[in-house]
C-alpha positions as CSV (number, residue, x, y, z in Angstrom):
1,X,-10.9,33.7,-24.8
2,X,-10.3,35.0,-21.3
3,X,-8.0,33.3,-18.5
4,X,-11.1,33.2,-16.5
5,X,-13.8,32.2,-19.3
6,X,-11.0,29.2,-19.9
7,X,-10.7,28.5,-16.1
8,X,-14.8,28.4,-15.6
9,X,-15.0,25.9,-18.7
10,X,-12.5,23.9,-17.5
11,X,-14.1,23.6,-14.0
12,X,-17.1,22.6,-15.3
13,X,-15.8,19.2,-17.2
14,X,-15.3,16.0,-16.8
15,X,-12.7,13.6,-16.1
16,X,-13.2,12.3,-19.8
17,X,-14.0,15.3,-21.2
18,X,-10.7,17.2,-19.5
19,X,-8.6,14.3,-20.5
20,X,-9.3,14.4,-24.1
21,X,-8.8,17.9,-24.3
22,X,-5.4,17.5,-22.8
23,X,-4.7,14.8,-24.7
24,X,-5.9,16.9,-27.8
25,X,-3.7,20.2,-26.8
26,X,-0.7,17.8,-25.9
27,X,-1.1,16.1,-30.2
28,X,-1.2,20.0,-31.0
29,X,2.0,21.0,-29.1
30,X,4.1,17.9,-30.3
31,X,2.7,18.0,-34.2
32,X,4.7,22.1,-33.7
33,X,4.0,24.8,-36.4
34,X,2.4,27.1,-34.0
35,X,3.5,30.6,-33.1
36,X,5.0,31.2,-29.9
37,X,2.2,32.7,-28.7
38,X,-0.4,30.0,-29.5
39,X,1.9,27.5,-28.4
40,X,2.4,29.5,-24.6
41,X,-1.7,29.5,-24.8
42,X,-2.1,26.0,-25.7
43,X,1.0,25.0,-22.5
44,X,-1.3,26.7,-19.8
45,X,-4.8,25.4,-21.1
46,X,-3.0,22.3,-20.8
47,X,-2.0,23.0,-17.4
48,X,-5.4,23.9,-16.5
49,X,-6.7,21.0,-18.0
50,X,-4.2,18.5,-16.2
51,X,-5.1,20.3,-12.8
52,X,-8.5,19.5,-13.0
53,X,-7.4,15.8,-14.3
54,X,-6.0,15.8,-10.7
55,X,-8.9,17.2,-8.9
56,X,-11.0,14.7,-10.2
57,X,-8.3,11.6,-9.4
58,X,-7.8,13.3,-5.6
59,X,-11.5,13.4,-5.3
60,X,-11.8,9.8,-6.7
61,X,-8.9,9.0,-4.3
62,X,-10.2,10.7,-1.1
63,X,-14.0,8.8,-1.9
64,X,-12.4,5.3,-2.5
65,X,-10.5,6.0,1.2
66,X,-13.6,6.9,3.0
67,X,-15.1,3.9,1.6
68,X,-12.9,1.3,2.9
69,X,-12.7,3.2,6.3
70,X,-16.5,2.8,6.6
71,X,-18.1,-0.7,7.8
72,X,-20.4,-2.4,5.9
């Protein structure tokens, strides 16, 4: 799978659905027995994966602020 084919899927999930993935690659990464080279793919889908985590919790952060700014 492609850098970019990973990136698009990634952008296109959930804050569930990205969290159990990471959660998923993390269980792969500490249960060991890959190769090197799985185990450098599996770090940087998990990287991806915990920056979109973020994106979702600054989004959710930045909607909760304009909320209490606005009068009801």
């Amino acid at each position: 799978m492609s850098e970019q084919t990973t990136d698009a899927g990634i952008a296109g999930l959930s804050y569930e659905e990205a969290r159990e993935q990471l959660i998923a690659v993390v269980g792969r990464l500490e249960a060991g027995g890959a190769s090197l080279e799985e185990s450098l793919a599996l770090w940087e889908r998990g990287e991806a994966l915990a920056t979109r985590c973020e994106e979702w919790l600054e989004g959710a952060r930045k909607r909760l602020a304009a909320a209490r700014d606005q009068p009801l």
